[in-house]
C-alpha positions as CSV (number, residue, x, y, z in Angstrom):
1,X,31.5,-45.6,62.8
2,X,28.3,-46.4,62.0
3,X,27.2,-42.8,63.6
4,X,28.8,-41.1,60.4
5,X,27.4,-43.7,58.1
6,X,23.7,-42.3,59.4
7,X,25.0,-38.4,59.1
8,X,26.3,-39.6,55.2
9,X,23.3,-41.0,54.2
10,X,20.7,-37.6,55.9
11,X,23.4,-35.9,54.2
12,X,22.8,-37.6,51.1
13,X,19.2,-37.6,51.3
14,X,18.5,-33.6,51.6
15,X,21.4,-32.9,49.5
16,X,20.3,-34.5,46.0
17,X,16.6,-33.6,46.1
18,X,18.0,-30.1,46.9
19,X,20.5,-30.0,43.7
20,X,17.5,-31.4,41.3
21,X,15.3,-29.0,42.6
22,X,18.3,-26.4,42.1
23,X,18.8,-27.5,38.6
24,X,15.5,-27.4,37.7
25,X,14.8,-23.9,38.9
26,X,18.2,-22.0,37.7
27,X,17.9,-22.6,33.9
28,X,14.4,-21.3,34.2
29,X,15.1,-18.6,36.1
30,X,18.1,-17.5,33.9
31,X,15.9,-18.0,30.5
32,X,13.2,-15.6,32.4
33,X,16.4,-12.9,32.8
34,X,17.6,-13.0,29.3
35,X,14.3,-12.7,28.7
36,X,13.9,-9.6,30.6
37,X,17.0,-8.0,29.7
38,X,16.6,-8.3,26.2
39,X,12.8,-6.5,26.4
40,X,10.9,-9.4,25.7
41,X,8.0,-9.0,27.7
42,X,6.7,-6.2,25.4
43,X,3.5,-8.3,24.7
44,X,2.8,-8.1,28.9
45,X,2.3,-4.2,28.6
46,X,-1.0,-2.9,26.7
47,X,-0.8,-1.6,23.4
48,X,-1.0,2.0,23.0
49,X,-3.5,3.5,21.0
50,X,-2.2,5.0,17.6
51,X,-3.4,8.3,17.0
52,X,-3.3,9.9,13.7
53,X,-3.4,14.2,12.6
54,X,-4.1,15.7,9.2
55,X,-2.8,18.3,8.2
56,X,-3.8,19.9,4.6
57,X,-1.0,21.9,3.8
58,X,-2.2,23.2,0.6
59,X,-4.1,21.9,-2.8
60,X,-1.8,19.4,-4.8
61,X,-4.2,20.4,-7.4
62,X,-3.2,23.7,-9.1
63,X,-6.6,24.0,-11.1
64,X,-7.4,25.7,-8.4
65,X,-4.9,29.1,-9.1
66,X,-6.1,29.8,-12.3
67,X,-8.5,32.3,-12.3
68,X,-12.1,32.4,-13.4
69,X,-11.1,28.4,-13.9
70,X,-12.4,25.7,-11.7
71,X,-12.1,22.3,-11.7
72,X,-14.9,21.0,-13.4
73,X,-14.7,23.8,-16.5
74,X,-10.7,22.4,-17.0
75,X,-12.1,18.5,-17.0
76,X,-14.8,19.5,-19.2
77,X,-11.9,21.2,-21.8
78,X,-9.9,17.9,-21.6
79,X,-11.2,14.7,-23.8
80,X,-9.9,11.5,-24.5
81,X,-11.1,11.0,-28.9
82,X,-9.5,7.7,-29.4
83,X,-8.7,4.7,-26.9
84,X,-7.2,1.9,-28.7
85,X,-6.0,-1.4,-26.3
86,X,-4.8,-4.8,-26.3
87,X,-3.8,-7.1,-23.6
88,X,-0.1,-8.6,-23.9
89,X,-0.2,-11.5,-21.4
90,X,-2.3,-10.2,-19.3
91,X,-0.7,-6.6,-19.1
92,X,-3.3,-3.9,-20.4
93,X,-1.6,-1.6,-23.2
94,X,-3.5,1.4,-24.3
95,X,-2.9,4.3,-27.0
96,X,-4.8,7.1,-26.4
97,X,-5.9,10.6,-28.4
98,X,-6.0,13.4,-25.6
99,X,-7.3,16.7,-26.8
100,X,-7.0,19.7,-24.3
101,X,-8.9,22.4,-25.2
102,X,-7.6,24.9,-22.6
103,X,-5.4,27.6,-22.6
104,X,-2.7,26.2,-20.3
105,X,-0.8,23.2,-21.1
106,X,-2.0,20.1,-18.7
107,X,1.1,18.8,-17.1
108,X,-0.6,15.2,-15.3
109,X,-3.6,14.2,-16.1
110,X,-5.7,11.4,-14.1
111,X,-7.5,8.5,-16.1
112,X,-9.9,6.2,-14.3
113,X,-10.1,3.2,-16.7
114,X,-12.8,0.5,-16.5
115,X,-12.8,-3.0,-17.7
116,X,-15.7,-4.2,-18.6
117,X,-17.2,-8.0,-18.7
118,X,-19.1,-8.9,-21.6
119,X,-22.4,-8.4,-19.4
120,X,-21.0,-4.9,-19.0
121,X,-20.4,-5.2,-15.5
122,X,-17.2,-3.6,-14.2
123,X,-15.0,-6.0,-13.4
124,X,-11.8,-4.0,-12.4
125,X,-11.1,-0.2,-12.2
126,X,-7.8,1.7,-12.3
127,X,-6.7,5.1,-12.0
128,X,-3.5,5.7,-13.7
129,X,-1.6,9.1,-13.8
130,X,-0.2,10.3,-17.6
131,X,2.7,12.2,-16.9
132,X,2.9,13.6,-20.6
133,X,2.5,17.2,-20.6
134,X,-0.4,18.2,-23.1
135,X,-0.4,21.1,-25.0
136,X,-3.0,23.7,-25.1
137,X,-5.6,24.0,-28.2
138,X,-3.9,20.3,-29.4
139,X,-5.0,16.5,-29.6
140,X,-1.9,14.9,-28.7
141,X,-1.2,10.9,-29.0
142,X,-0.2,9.2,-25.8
143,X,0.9,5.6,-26.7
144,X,2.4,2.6,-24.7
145,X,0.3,3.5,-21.3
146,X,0.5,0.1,-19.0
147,X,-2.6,-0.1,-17.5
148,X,-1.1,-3.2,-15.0
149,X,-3.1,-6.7,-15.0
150,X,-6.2,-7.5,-16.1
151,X,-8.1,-11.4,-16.6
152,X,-8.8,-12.1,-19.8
153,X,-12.5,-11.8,-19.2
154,X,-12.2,-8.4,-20.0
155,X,-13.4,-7.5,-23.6
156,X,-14.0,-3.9,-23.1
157,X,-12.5,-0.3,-21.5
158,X,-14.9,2.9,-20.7
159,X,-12.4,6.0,-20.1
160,X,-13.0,9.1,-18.0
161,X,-10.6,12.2,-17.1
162,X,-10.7,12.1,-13.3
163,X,-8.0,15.0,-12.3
164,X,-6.3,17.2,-14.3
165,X,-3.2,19.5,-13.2
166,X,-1.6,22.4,-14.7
């Protein structure tokens, strides 16, 4: 009897080192695989480089069809007379006087507006699109424009026409 006492206790002695090594490596092994089959390992694989083509289709701009008209002659027809503004809790509210003096009505026109410190320094610049259609050889009043936020630093606005489109 005591023979199978000695083959219990070898028994016994190889076969619990064996399970806790066993129990220590299967959950491991099994979080690796879920891992794996779920496409985890995405960060182990180098990035690919992201290229990028441009493609001009064609001139969003139409200044560009009229003839014996370029760009610059059809900003030069279009002024801004009057630019009256307030802030309203921080939001930028402008009425403006728009006279175009071409022979096409202007369908968007571009403003870059420019708040100004009272150094004179710009402190923040904006370019909003009016999409109020402006008739030709007319001043026309644009009011209610919402220029977005400005700080309350701001005690003045220089206006120019940027784009213009027919």
């Amino acid at each position: 009897m005591a023979g199978r006492r000695g083959k219990k206790a070898k028994f016994k002695k190889i076969l619990i080192p064996l399970l806790k090594w066993i129990s220590a490596i299967v959950p491991v092994c099994a979080f690796i695989y879920i891992l794996y089959y779920y496409k985890q390992f995405d960060f182990l694989k180098p990035e690919a480089v992201v290229q990028s083509k441009t493609e001009i289709i064609g001139g969003a701009d139409s200044s560009s069809a009229i003839p014996g008209n370029d760009k610059s002659t059809l900003l030069g027809k279009v002024k801004i007379l009057e630019n009256e503004w307030h802030s309203v809790g921080g939001i930028a509210i402008h009425s403006l006087v728009i006279e175009n003096m071409s022979d096409k009505t202007i369908k968007n026109l571009e403003v870059e507006f420019k708040y100004l410190s009272d150094t004179q320094s710009i402190l923040t610049s904006k370019i909003i699109t009016l999409k109020t259609p402006l008739p030709p050889k007319k001043s026309t009043k644009v009011s209610g424009v919402s220029v977005g936020y400005v700080n309350n630093a701001v005690v003045g606005c220089d206006i120019k026409v940027v784009n213009a489109t027919i």
